[in-house]
C-alpha positions as CSV (number, residue, x, y, z in Angstrom):
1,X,18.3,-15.3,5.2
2,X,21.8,-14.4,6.7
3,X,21.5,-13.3,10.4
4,X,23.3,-9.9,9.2
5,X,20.6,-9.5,6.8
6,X,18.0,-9.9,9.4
7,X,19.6,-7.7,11.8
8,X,20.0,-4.9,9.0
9,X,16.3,-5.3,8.5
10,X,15.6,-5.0,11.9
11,X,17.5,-1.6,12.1
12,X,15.5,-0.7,8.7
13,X,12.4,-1.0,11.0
14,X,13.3,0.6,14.0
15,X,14.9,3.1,11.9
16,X,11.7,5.6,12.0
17,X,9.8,5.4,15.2
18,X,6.3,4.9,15.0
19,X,4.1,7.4,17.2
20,X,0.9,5.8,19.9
21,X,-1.5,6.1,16.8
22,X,0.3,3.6,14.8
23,X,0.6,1.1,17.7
24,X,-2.5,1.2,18.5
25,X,-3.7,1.0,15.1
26,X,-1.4,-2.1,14.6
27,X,-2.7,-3.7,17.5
28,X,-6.4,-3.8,16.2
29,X,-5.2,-5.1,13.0
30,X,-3.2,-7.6,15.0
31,X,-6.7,-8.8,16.6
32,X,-8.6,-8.8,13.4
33,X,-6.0,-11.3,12.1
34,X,-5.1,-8.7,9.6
35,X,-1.3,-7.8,7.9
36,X,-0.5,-4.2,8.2
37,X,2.8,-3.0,6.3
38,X,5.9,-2.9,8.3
39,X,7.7,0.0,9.6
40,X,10.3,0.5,7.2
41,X,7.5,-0.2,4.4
42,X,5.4,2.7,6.0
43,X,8.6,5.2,5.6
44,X,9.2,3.8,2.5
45,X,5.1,4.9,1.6
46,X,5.8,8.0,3.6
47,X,8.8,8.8,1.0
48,X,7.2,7.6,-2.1
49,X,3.9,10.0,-1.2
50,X,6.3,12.9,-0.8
51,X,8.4,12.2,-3.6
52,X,5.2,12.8,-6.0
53,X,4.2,15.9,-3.7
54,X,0.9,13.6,-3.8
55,X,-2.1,15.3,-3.5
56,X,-4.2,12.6,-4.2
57,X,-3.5,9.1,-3.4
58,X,-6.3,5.8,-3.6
59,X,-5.1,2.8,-1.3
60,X,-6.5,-0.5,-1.8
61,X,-6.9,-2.4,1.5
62,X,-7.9,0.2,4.3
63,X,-7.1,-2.1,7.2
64,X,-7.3,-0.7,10.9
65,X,-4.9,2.3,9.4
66,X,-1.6,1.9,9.9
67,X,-0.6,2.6,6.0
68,X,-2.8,5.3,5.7
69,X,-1.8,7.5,8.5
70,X,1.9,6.8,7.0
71,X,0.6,7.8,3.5
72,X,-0.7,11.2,5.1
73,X,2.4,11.8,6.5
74,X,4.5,12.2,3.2
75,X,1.4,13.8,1.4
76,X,0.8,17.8,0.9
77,X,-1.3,19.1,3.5
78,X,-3.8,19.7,1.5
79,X,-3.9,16.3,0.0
80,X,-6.8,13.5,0.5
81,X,-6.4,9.8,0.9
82,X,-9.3,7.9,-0.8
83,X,-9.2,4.3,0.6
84,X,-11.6,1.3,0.0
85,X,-11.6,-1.5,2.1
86,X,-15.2,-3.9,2.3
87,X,-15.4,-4.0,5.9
88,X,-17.0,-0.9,7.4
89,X,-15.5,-2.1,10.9
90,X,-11.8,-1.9,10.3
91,X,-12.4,1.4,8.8
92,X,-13.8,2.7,11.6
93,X,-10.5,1.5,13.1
94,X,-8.8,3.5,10.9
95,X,-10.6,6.8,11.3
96,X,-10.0,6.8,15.1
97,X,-6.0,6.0,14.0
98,X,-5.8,8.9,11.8
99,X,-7.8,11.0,14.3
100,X,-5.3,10.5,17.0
101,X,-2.7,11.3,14.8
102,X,-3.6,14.4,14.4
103,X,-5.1,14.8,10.7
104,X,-8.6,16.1,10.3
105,X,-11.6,14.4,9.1
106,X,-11.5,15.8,5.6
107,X,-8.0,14.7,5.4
108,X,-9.6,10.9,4.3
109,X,-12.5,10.0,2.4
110,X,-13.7,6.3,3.4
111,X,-15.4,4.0,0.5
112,X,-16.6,0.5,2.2
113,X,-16.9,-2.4,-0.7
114,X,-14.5,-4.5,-2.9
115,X,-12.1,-2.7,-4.7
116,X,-13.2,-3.9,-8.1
117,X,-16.9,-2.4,-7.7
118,X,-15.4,1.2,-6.3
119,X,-11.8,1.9,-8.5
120,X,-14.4,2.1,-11.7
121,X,-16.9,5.5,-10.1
122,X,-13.1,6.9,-9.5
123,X,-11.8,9.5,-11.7
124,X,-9.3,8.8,-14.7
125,X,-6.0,10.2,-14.3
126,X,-7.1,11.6,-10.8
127,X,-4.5,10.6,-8.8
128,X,-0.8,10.6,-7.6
129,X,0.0,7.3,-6.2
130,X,-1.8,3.9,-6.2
131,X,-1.4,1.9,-3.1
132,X,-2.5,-1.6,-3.9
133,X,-3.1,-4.3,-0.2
134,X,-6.5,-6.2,-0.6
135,X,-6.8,-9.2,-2.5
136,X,-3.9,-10.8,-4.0
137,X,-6.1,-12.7,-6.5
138,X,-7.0,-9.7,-8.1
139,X,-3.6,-7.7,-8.2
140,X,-3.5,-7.6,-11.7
141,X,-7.1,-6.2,-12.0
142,X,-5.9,-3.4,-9.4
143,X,-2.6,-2.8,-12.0
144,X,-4.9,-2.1,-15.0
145,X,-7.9,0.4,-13.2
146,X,-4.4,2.1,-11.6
147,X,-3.0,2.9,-14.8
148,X,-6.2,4.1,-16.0
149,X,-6.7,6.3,-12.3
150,X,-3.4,7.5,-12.4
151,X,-1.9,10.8,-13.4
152,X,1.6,10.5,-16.5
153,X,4.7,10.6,-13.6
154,X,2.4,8.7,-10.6
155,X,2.9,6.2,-8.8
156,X,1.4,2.2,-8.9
157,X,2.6,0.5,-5.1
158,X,1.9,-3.3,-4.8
159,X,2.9,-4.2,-0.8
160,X,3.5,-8.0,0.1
161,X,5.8,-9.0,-3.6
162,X,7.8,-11.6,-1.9
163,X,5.3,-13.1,-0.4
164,X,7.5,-14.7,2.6
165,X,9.6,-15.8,-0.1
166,X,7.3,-18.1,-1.8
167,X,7.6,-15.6,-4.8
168,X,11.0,-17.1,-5.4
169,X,10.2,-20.9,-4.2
170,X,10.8,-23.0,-7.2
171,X,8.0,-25.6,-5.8
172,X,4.4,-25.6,-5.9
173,X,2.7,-22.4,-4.7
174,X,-1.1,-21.2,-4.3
175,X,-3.1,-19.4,-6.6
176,X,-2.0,-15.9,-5.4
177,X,1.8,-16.7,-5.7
178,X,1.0,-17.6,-9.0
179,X,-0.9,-14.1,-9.3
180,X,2.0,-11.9,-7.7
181,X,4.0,-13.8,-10.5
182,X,2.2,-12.4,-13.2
183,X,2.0,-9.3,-11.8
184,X,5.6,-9.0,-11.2
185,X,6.5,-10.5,-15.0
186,X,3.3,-8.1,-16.7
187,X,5.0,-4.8,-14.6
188,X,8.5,-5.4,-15.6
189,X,7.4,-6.1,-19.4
190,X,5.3,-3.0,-19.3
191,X,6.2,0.1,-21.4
192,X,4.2,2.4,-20.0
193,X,5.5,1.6,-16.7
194,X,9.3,2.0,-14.9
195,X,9.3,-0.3,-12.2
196,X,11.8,-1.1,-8.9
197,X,11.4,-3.7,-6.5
198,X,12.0,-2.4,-3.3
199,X,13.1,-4.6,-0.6
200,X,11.5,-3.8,2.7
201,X,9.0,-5.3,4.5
202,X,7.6,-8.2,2.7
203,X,8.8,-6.7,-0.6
204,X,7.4,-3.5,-2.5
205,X,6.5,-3.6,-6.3
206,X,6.4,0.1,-7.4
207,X,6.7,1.5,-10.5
208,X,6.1,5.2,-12.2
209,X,3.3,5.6,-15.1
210,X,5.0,7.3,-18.2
């Protein structure tokens, strides 16, 4: 990468300033060895969620937060974030996040277990957006329930696409390169889908249900 590149995606994430609940929220992830989404991917969420005027939005991958309190942000007021994450603990990280930033309890409902067990007891065509960061081996078995979860004109997100550039590496790569691959081939093939890859953070996959 070209030292003006990285400086221009420094700027990209100093662009929107992040409030005391995010920090804080970042730095319990940062102890629980977990990724949370850069700055500039949490504006780019915030802007996505308000583009859709989402009212209902599932996330994949709870974490201690950070992208659901930027989520909330470009959602209605009245809208909920439904998140699923399998360890209770970092979730109750995350509800002291999106306390302190000001969004009340009902605001977030909180479903502890793997993904692939809770997406199926969620309602079809229920939902605005899709946020998709747990497991990279299973992207493409978050791709199919959020077509099935998702509203004609909502959004599928898939954070961590380049994966540090090994995405693109032309040599040997683990099983969940190989995975993002797929995912990134079966999205752009897709016709029910129009997809973008956005590049901030460590790349964003989205693309609109038609």
């Amino acid at each position: 990468m070209t030292g003006n590149r990285q400086t221009s995606w420094a700027f990209a994430d100093a662009y929107v300033a992040e409030d005391d609940a995010l920090r804080w929220a970042r730095d319990r992830a940062r102890e629980a060895g977990l990724r949370s989404v850069s700055p500039s991917t949490g504006a780019a969420l915030r802007l996505l969620a308000a583009t859709v005027d989402a009212k209902a939005v599932a996330e994949i991958g709870t974490g201690c937060g950070v992208s659901g309190i930027h989520l909330l942000h470009g959602m209605r007021a009245d809208g909920v974030l439904t998140t699923v994450d399998p360890e209770p603990e970092h979730q109750q990280f995350a509800r002291q996040a999106l306390r302190a930033s000001g969004f009340a309890s009902n605001r977030a409902r909180f479903i502890p277990g793997r993904a692939l067990d809770v997406l199926p007891r969620l309602a079809d065509a229920g939902y605005d957006l899709v946020f998709c960061d747990g497991d990279r081996l299973e992207v493409l078995d978050y791709l199919a329930e959020s077509l099935r979860l998702l509203r004609t004109g909502g959004l599928v997100v898939f954070e961590g696409a380049f994966a540090n550039g090994r995405t693109v590496d032309s040599g040997p790569q683990p099983t969940e390169v190989l995975r993002l691959r797929e995912l990134l081939r079966t999205v752009h093939e897709s016709t029910a889908l129009m997809p973008s890859l956005l590049p901030v953070g460590d790349g964003l996959l989205c693309a609109v249900k038609r």
